[in-house]
NUDREN-111023 format. One record per residue (C-alpha): residue number from 1; residue in three letters; x, y, z. Coordinates in steps of 0.2 Angstrom, whole numbers. Layout:
// residues N
ATOM  pos  code   east  north     up
ATOM  NUM   ALA      X      Y      Z
...
END
This chain:
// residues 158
ATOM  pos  code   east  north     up
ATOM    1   UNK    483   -888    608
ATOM    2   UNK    501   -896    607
ATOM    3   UNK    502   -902    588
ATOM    4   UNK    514   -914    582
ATOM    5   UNK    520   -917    564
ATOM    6   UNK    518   -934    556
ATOM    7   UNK    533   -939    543
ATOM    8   UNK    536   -953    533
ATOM    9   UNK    526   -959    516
ATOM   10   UNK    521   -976    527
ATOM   11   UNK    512   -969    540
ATOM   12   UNK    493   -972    538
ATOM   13   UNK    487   -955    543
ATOM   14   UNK    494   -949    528
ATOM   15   UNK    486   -963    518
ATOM   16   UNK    471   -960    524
ATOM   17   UNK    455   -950    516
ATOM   18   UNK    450   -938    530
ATOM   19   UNK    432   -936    537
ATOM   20   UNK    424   -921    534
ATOM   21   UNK    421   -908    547
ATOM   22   UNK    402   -905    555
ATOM   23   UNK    406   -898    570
ATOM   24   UNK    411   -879    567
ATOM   25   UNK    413   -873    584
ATOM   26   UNK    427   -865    595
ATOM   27   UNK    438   -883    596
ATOM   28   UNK    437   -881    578
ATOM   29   UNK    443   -863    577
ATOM   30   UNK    459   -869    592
ATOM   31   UNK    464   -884    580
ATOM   32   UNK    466   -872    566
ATOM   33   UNK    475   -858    577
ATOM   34   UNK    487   -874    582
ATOM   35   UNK    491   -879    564
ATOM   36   UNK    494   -859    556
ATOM   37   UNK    507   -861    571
ATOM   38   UNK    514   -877    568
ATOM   39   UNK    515   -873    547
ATOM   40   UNK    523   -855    550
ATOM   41   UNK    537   -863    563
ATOM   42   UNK    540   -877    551
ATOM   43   UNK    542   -865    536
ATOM   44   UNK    530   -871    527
ATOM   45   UNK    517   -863    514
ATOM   46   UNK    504   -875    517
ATOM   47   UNK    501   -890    532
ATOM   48   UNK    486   -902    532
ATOM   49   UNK    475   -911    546
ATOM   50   UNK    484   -928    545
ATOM   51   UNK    498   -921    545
ATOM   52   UNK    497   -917    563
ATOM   53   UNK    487   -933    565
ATOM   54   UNK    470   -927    565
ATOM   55   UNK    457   -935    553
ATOM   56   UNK    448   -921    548
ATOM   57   UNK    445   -914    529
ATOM   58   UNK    454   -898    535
ATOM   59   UNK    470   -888    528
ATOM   60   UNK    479   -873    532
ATOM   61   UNK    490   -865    515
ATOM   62   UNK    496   -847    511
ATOM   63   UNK    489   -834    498
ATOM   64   UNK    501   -824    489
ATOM   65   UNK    516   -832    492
ATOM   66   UNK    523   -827    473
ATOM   67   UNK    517   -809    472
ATOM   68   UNK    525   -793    480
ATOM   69   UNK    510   -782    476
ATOM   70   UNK    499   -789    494
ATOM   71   UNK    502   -798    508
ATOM   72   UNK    504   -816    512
ATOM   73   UNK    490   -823    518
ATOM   74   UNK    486   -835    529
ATOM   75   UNK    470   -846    527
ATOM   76   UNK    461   -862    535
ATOM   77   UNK    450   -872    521
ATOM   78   UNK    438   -885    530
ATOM   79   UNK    429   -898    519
ATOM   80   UNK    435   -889    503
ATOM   81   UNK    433   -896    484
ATOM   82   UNK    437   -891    468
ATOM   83   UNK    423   -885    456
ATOM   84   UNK    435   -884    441
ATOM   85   UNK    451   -885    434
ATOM   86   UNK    459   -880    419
ATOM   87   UNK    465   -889    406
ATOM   88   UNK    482   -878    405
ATOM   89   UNK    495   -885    417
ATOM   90   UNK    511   -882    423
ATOM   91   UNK    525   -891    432
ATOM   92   UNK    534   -886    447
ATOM   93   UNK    546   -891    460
ATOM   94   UNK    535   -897    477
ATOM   95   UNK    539   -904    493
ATOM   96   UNK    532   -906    509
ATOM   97   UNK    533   -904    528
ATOM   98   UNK    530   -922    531
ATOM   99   UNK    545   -930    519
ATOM  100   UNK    558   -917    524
ATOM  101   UNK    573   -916    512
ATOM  102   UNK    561   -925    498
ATOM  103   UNK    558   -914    480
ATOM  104   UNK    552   -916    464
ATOM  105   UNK    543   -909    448
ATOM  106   UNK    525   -913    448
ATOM  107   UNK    511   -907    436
ATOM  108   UNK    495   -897    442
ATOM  109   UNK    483   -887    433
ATOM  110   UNK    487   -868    432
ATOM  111   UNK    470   -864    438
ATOM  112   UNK    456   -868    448
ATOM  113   UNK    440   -863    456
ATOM  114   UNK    439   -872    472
ATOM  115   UNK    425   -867    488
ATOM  116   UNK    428   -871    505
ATOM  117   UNK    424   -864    521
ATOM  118   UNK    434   -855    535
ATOM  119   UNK    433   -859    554
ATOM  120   UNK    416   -846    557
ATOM  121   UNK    408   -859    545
ATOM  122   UNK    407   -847    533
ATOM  123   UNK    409   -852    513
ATOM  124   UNK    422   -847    502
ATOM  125   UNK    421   -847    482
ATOM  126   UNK    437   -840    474
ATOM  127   UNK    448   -844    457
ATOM  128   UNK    466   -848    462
ATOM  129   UNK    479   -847    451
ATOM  130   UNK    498   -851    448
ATOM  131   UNK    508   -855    465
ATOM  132   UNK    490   -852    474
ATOM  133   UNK    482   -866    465
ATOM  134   UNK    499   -878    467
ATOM  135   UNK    498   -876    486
ATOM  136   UNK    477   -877    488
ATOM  137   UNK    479   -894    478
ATOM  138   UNK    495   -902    486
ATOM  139   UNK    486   -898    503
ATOM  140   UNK    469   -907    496
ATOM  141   UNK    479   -922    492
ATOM  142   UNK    486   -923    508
ATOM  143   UNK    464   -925    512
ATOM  144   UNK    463   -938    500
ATOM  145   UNK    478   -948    507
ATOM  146   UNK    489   -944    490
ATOM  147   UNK    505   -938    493
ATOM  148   UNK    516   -926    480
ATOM  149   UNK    528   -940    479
ATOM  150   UNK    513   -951    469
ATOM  151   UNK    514   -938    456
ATOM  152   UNK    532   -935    452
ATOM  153   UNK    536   -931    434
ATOM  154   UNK    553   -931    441
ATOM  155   UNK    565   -932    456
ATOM  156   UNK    575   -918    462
ATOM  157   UNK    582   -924    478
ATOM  158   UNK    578   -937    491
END
């Protein structure tokens, strides 16, 4: 499966709140194989359905990314949500595969319990924290249509 990435903050795919997924079967589990590709050539740490043009309540982000004491870890979360997020927050610098060369400072809570499921249909319950949670959120966002540009404390560079 050939996978393209979508740019521009106009482009309705990426203002569009994605369907959720029903069908968990081996088209599902290629899709998700395409997109870990397509995020790890692009550099990135997380890549999202309708980024690749695909209407569908699935994302791809890496675990671990801050922490030297495991491995990174590469994870697909189909029709995920947030069960709870903390009140302490933190803001950090973000940007994104689809607005190349854009940054800037946006807020997010420091902690979350979020569940989803992988590509076996299988569920997922698990506290993310720190970078973790930044990069689960940013991704569901992308779901939800929001971009991190809608949230910017502050502008770093465009």
């Amino acid at each position: 499966m050939k996978l393209k990435l979508v740019k521009g903050a106009n482009e309705e795919i990426l203002r569009t709140r994605c369907a959720e997924v029903l069908d968990f079967d081996s088209d599902l589990e290629k899709l998700v194989e395409s997109m870990k590709k397509i995020m790890v050539k692009s550099r990135g740490v997380g890549i999202a359905a309708p980024q690749v043009d695909i209407n569908a309540r699935i994302f791809i982000f890496t675990k671990n990314v801050d922490r030297e004491d495991v491995g990174n870890q590469i994870v697909e979360a189909i029709n995920p949500v947030v069960l709870s997020a903390s009140t302490d927050t933190i803001l950090g610098e973000e940007g994104c595969l689809s607005l190349p060369g854009v940054y800037g400072n946006v807020r997010r809570p420091l902690e979350c319990m979020v569940s989803y499921f992988n590509a076996k249909g299988e569920k997922i319950t698990e506290n993310l924290r720190g970078f973790d949670a930044r990069v689960f959120l940013h991704e569901l966002d992308h779901l939800n249509g929001v971009l991190f540009i809608d949230k910017l404390e502050d502008q770093i560079a465009m």
